[in-house]
Backbone as CSV, one residue per row, in Angstrom:
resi,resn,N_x,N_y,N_z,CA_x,CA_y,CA_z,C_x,C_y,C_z
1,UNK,-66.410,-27.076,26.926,-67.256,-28.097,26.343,-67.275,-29.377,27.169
2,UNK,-66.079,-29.534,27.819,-66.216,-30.981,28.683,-67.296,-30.967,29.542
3,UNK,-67.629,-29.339,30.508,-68.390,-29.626,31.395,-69.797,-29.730,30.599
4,UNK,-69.993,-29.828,29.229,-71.154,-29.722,28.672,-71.614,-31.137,28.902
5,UNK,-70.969,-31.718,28.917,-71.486,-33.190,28.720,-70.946,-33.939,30.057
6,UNK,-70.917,-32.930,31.129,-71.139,-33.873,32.555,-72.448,-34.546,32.755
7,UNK,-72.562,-35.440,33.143,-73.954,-36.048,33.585,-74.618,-35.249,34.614
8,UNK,-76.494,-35.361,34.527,-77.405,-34.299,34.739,-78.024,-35.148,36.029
9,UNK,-77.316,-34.720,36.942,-77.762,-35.592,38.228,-79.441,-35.448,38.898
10,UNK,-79.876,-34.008,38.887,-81.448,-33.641,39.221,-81.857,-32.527,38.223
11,UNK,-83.264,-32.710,37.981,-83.571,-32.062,37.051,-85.195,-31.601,37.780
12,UNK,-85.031,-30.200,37.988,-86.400,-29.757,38.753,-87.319,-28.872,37.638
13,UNK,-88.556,-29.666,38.032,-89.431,-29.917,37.073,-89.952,-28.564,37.115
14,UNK,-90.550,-27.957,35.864,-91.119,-26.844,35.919,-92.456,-27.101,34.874
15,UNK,-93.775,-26.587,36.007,-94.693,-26.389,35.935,-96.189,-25.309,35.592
16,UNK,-96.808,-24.928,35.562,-97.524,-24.280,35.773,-98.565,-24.030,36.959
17,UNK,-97.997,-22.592,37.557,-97.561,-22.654,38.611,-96.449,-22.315,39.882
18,UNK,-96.573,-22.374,40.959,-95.191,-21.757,41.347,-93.853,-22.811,41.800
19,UNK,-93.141,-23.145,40.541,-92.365,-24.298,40.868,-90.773,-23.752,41.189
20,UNK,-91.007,-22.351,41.241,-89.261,-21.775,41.145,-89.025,-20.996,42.543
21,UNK,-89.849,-21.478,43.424,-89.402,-19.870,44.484,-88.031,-20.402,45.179
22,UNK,-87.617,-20.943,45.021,-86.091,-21.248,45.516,-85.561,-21.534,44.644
23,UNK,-84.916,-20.766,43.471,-84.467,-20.807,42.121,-82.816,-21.639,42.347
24,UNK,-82.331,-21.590,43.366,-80.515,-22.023,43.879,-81.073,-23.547,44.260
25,UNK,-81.865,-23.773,45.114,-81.722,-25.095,45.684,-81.303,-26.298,45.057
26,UNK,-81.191,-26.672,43.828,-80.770,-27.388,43.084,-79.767,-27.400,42.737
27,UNK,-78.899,-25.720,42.379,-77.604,-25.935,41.605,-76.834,-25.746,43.530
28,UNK,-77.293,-24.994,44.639,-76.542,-25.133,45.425,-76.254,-26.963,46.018
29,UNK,-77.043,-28.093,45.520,-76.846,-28.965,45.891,-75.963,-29.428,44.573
30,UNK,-75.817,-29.332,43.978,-74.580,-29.549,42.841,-73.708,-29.443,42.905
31,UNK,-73.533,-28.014,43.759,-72.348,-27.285,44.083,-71.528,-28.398,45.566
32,UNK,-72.373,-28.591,45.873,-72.244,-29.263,47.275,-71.862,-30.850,46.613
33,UNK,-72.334,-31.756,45.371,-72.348,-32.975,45.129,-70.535,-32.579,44.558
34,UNK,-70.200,-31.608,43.596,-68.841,-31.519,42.416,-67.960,-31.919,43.817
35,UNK,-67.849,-31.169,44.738,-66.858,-31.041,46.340,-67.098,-32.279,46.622
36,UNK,-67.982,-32.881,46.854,-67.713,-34.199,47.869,-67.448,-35.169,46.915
37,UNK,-68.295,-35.515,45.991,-67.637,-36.203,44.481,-66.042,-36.248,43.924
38,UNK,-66.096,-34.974,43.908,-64.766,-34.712,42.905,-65.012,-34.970,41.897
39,UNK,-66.128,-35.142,41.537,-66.764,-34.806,39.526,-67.515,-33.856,39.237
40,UNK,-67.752,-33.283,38.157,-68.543,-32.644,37.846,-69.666,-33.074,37.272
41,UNK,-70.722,-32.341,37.931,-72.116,-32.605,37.566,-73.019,-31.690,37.079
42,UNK,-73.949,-31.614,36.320,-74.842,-30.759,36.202,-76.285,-30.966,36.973
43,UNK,-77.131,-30.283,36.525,-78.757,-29.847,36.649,-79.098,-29.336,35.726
44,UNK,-80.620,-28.777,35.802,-81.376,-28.837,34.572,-82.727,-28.306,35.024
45,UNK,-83.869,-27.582,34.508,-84.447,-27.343,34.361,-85.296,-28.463,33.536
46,UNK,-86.634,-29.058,33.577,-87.124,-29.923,32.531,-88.421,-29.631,32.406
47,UNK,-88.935,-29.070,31.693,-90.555,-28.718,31.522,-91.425,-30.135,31.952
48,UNK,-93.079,-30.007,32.325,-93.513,-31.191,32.632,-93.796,-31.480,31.243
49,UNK,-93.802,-30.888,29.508,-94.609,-31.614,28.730,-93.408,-31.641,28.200
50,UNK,-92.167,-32.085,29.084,-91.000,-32.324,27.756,-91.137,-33.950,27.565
51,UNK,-89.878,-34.506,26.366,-90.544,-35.990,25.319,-89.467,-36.951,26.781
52,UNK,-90.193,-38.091,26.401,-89.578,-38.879,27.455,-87.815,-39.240,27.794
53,UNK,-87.500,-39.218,26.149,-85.537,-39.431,26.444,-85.360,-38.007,27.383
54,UNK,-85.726,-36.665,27.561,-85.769,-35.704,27.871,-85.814,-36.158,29.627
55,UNK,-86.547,-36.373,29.923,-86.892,-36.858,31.177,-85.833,-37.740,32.056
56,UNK,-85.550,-39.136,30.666,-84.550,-39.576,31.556,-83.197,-39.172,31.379
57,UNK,-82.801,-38.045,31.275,-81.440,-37.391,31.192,-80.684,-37.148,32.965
58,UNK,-81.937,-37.377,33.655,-81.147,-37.898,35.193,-81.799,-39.148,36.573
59,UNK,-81.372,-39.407,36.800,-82.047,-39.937,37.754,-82.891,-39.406,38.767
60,UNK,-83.002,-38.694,38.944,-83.814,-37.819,40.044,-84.622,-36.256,39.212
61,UNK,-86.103,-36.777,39.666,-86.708,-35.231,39.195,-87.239,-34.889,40.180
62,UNK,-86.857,-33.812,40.810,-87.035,-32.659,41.749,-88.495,-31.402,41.476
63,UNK,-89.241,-31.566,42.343,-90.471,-31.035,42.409,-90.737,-30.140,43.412
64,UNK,-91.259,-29.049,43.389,-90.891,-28.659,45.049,-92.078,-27.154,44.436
65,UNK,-93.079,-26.916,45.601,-94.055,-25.800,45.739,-94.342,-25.594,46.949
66,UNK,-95.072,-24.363,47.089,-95.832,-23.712,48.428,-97.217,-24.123,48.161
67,UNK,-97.999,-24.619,47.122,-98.879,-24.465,46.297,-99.334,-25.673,45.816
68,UNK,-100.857,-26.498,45.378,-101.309,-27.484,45.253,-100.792,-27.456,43.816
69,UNK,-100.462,-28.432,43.497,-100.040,-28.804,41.978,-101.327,-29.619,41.172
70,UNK,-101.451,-29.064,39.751,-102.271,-30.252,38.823,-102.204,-30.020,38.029
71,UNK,-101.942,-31.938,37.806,-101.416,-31.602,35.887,-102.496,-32.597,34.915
72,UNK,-102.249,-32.391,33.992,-103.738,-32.977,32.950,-103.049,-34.763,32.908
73,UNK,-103.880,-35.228,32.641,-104.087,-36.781,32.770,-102.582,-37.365,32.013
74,UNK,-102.451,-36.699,30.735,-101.175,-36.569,29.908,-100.124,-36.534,30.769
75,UNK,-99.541,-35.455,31.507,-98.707,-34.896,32.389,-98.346,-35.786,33.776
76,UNK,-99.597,-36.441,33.954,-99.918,-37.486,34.805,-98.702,-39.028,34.569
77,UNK,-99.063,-39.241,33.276,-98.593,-40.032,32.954,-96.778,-40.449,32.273
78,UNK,-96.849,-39.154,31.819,-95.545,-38.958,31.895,-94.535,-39.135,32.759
79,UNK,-95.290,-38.505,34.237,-94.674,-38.588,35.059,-94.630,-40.351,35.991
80,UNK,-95.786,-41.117,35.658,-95.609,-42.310,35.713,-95.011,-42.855,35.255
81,UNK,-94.199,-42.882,33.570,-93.860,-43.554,32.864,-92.019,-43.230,33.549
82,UNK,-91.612,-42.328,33.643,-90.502,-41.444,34.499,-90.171,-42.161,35.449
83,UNK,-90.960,-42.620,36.610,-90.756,-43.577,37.442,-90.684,-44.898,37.532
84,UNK,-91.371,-45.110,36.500,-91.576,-46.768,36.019,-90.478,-46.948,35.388
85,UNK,-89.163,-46.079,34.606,-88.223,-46.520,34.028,-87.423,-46.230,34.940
86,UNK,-87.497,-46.285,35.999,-86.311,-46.450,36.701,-85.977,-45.172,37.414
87,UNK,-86.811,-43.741,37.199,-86.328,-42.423,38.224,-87.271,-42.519,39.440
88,UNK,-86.501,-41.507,40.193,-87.229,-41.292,41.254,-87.971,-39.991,41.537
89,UNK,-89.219,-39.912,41.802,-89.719,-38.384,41.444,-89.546,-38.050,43.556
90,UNK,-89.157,-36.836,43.384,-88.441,-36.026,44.859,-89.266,-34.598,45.353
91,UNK,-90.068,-34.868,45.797,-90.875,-33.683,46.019,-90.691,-33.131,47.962
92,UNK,-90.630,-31.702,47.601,-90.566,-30.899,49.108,-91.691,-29.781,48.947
93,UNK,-92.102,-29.842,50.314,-93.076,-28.497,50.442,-92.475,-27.858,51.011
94,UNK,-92.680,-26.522,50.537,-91.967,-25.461,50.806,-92.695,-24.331,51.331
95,UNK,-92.101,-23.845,52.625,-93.387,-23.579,53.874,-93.848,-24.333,54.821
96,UNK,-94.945,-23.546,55.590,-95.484,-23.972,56.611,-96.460,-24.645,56.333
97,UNK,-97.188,-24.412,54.934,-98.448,-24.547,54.685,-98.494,-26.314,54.369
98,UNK,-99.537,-27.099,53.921,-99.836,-28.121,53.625,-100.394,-28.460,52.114
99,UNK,-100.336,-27.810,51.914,-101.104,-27.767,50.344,-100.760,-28.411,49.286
100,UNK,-99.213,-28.275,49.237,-98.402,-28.692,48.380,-98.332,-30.190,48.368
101,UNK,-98.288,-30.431,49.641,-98.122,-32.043,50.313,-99.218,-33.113,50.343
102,UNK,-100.542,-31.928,50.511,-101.883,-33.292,50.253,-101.796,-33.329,48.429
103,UNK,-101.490,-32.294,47.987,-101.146,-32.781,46.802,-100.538,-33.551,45.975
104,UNK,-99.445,-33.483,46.330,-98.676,-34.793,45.989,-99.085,-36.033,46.777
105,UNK,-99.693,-36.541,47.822,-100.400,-37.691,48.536,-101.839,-38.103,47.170
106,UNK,-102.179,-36.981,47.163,-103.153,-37.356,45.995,-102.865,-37.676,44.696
107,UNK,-101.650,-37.424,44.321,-101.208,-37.694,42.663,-100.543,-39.754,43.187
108,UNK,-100.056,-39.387,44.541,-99.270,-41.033,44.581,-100.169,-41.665,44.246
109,UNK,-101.720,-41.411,45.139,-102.692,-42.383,45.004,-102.920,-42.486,43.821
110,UNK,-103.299,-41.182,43.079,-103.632,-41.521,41.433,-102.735,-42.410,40.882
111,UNK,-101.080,-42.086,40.617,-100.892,-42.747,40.320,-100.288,-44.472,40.801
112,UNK,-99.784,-44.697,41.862,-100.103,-45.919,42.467,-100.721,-46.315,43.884
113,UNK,-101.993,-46.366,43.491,-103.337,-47.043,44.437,-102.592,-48.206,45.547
114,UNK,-101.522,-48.986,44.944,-101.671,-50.137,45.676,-100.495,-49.833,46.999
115,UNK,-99.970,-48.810,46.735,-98.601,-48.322,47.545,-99.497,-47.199,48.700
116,UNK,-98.409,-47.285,49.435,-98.924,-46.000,50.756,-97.625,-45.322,50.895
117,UNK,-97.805,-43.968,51.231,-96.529,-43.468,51.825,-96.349,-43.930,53.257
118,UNK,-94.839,-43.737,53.860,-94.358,-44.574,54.884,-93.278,-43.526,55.281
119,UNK,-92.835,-43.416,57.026,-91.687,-42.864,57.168,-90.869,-43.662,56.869
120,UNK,-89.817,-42.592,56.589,-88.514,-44.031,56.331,-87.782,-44.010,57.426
121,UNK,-87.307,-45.117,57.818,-86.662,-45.624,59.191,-85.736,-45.112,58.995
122,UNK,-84.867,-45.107,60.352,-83.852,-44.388,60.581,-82.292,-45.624,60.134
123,UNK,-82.642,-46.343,59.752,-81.552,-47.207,59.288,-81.778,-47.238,57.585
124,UNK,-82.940,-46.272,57.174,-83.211,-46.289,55.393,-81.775,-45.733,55.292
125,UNK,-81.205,-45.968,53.572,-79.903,-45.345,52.875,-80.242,-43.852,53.106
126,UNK,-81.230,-43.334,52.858,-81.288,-41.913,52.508,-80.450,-41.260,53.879
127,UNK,-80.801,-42.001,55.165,-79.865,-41.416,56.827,-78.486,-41.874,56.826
128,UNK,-78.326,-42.971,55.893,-77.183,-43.713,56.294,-76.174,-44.444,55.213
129,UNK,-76.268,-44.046,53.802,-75.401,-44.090,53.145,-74.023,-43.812,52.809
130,UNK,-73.479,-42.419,52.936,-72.311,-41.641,52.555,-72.401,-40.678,53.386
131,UNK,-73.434,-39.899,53.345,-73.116,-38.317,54.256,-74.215,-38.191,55.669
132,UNK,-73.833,-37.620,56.765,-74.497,-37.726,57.507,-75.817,-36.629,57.397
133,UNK,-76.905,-37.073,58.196,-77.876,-36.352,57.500,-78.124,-35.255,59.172
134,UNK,-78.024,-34.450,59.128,-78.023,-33.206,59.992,-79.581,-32.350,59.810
135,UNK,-79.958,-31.993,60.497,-80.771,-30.599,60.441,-82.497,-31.235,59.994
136,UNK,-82.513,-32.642,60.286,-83.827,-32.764,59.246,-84.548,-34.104,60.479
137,UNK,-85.433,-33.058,61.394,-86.076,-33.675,62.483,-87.322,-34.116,62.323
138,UNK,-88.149,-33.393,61.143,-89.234,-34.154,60.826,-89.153,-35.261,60.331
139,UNK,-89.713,-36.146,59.741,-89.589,-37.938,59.229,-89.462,-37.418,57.623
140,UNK,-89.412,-38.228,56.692,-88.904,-38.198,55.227,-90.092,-39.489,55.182
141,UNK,-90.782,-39.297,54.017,-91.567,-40.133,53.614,-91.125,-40.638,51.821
142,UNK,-91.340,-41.739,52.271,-91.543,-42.999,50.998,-92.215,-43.401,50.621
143,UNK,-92.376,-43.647,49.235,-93.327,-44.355,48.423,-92.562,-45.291,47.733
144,UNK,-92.815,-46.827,47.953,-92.371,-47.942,47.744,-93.249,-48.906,47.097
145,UNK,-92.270,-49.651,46.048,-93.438,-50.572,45.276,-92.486,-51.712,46.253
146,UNK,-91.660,-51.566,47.152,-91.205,-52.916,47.813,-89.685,-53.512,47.544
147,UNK,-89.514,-52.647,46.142,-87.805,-53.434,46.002,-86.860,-51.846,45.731
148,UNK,-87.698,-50.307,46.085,-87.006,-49.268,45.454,-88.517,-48.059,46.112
149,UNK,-87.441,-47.104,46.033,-88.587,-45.988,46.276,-88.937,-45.092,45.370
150,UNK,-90.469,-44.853,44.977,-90.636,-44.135,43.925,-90.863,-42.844,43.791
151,UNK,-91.250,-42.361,45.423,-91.687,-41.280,45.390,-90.971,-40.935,46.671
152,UNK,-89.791,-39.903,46.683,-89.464,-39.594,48.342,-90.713,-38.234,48.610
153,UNK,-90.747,-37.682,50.044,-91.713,-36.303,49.921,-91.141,-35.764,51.734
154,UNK,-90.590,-34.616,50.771,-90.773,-33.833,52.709,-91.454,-33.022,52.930
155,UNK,-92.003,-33.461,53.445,-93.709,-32.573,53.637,-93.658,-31.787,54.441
156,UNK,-92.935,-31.775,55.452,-92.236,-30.453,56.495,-91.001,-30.118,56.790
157,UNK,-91.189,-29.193,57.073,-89.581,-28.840,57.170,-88.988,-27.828,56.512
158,UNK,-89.606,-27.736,55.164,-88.783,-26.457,54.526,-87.181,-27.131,53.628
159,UNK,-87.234,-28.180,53.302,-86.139,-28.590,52.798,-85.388,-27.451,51.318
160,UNK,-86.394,-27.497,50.871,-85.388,-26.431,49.996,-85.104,-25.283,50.559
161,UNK,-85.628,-24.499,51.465,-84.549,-23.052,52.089,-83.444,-23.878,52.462
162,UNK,-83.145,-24.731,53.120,-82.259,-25.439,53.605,-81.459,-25.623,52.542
163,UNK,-81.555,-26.179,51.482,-80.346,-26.270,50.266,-80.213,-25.137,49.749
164,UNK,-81.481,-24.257,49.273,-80.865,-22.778,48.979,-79.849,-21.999,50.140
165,UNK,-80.668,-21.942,50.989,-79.594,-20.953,52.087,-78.681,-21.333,52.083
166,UNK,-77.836,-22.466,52.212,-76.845,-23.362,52.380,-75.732,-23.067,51.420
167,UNK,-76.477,-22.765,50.247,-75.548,-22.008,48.966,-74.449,-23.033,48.594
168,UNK,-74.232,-24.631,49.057,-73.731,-25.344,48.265,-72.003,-25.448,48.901
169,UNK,-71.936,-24.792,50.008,-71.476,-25.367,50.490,-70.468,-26.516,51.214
170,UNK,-69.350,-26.473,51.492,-68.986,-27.927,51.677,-67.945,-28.215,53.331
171,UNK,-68.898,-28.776,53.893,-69.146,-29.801,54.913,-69.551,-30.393,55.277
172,UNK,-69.703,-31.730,55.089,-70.186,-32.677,54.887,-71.084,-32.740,56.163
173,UNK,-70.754,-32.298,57.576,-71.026,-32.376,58.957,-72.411,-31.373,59.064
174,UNK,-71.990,-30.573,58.622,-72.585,-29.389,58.656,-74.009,-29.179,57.779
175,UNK,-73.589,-28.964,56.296,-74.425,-29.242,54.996,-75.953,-29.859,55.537
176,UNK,-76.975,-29.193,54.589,-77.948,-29.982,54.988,-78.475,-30.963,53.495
177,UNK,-77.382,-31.402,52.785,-77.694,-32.225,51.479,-77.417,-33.726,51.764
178,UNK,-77.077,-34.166,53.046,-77.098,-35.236,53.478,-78.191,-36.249,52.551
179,UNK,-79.401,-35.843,52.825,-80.484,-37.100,52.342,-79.923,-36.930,51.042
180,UNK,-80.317,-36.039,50.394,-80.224,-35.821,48.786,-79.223,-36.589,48.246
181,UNK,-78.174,-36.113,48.703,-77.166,-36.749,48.177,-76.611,-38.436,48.606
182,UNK,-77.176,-38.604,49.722,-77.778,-40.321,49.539,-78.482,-41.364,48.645
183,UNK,-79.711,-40.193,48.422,-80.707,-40.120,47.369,-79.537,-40.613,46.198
184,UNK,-78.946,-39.833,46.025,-78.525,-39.568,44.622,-77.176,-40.543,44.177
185,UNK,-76.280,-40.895,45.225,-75.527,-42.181,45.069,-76.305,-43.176,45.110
């Protein structure tokens, strides 16, 4: 029962749609956070039409397809309201393809017009917080209202085979949960 009530560090969103083809990538980065932590943590599964306390049960919601995503104006907003209290929504495309990625470029705009995505410099926390970040040569993009980032996105690369294959893992040198787990302290 104790580990019932560890705190729910990422919670990958499930959609309609193909939001599961790397079903591990999440708990293998868990597996990888309990080792370098020395706490225990969970994950979570969170539907997109679940109620908002639901939502904020972690700081980070994890999004990740091969596939263009769309959700109804409702779903939209939810997921605005999610970020506006303080989470960060974390999206990876998964594959070669692009689809997934002009998609999410198009939901930022929907939902904030006045922001642009941006690489993040190589002195951002996500490279240079706690763990070193290994294996990840394409750029990491941000979405910033200016004091916090609202939207991270790796649009290439394949980041979740990388945490699935990885299976959670622990070497810090090695590991490719570096950003994430920057992300996530």
């Amino acid at each position: 029962l104790t580990r019932g009530r560890a705190p729910v560090a990422i919670q990958k969103l499930e959609f309609d749609g193909r939001w599961n083809n790397r079903s591990r990538d999440a708990a293998g980065f868990i597996r990888f956070m309990r080792r370098a932590s020395e706490r225990h943590m969970n994950w979570q599964v969170l539907s997109i039409d679940a109620t908002p306390a639901e939502y904020r049960e972690a700081p980070i919601l994890y999004l990740a397809s091969d596939k263009r995503v769309t959700f109804t104006a409702e779903q939209k907003q939810r997921l605005k309201n999610y970020i506006d209290q303080g989470g960060l929504l974390l999206c990876v495309n998964e594959g070669t393809a692009d689809e997934f990625a002009k998609s999410v470029y198009s939901l930022a705009n929907e939902l904030y017009p006045k922001y642009e995505f941006r690489n993040l410099p190589q002195d951002h926390s996500i490279y240079t917080a706690n763990f070193p970040v290994e294996g990840f040569a394409d750029p990491i993009r941000g979405l910033s209202n200016g004091i916090r980032e609202l939207i991270v996105l790796f649009d290439k690369g394949d980041a979740s085979w990388k945490w699935q294959s990885a299976g959670g893992g622990y070497n810090p040198k090695l590991a490719p949960y570096g950003p994430l787990a920057n992300l996530l302290l």
